[in-house]
N, C-alpha and C positions, 0 to 999 in steps of 0.2 A: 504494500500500500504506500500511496505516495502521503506526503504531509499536507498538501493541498485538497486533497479528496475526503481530512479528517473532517467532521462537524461534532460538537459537544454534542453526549450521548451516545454515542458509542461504545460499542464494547465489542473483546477481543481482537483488538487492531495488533497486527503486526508489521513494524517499519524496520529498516534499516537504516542508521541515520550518524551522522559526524557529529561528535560535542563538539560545541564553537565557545559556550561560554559557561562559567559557572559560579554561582550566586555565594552570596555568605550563608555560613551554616546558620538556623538558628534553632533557641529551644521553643518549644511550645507547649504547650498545656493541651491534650488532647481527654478523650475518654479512658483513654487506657494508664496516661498518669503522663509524664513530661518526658519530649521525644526528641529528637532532634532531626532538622529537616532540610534541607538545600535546593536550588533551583536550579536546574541546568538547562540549557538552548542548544535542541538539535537540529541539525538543517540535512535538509538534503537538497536535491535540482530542484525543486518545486517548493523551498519554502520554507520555513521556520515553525519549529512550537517548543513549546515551554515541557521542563519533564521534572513532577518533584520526586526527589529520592529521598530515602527515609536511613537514618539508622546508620548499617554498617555499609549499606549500598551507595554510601556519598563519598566513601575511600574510595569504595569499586572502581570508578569513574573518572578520571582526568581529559582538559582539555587536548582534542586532538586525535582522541578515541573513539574510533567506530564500534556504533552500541546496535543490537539487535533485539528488541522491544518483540513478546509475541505475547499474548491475554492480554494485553494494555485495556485501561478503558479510557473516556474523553468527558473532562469536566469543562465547566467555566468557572472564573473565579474573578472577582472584579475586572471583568469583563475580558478577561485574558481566557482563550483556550489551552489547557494543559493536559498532555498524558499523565496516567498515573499506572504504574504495575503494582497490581494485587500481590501481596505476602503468599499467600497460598495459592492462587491460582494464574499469576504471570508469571511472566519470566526476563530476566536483563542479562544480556552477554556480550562483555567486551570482546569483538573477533578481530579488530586492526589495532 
């Protein structure tokens, strides 16, 4: 799937995509107790989106690495669209 073909609400996307940039970590306060969180910008030929990683998945990741995104789903969030990969049912893999 290309990144231009995502719309918020989707689910099970799988892209192929280059980190270009990546955000400060921060903490949050979630349900589950205080998480920590980061934003990263993947691009590919058609376009740009937002990916938040969570946890230990924001080492995983550095600028410059090609990520491979498969269960993703597609939120908005102040009016920005982002992927997000489920804990239990996505999947993230640095392959470049």
């Amino acid at each position: 799937m290309k990144i231009s073909d995502i719309k918020p609400g989707m689910n099970n996307v799988a892209l192929e995509a280059k980190v270009i940039s990546k955000g400060e970590i921060r903490n949050v306060q979630t349900r589950y107790g205080p998480r920590s969180v980061a934003e990263f910008v993947l691009e590919d030929d058609s376009g740009q989106i937002s990916l938040s990683l969570w946890e230990d998945d924001i080492k995983s990741v550095s600028i410059g690495d090609v990520v491979n995104v498969s269960g993703g789903y597609i939120t908005q969030f102040r009016d920005k669209v982002q992927l997000n990969v489920p804990k239990k049912t996505g999947k993230m893999e640095v392959i470049k």
